[in-house]
N, C-alpha and C positions, 0 to 999 in steps of 0.2 A: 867795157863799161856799158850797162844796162841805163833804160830810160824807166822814168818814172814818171806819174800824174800828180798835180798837187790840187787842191780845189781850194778856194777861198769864197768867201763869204762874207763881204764888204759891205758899210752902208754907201750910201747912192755918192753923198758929198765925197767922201774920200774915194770911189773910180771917179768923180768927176775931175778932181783932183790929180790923182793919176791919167786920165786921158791929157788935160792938159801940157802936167810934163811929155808926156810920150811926144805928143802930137807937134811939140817945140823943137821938138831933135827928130822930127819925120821918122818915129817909130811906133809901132803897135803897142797897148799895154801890154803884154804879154814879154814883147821883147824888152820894155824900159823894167820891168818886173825883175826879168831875169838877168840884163844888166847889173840893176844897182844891185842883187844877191852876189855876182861873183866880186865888185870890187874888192877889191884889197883890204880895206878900212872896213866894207862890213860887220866883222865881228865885233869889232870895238865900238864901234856905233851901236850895235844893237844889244851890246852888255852895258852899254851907258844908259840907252831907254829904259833896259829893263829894270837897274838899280832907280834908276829917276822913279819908274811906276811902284816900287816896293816901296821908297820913302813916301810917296803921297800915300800909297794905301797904309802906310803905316806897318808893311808887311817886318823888313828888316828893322 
């Protein structure tokens, strides 16, 4: 299994955001990032955001 780079491109409030959580659980952003991606629940969590953001944009 190969490594890969991801970049991100955040405004300021949401890393502030994420430093905070990280920093609760004596973890780097980096590592609370990669964290909450391997959970378990992730996918279902982030198929639930993304239907939430289609209803507001009126997309679906």
């Amino acid at each position: 299994m190969g490594t890969s780079v991801l970049s991100l491109r955040i405004d300021g409030e949401l890393l502030d955001r994420l430093r905070n959580h990280a920093a609760k659980r004596g973890m780097s952003v980096q590592d609370y990032v990669v964290r909450t991606l391997i959970r378990d629940d992730f996918d279902e969590r982030f198929q639930s955001a993304v239907e939430e953001t289609e209803k507001f944009y009126g997309v679906t």
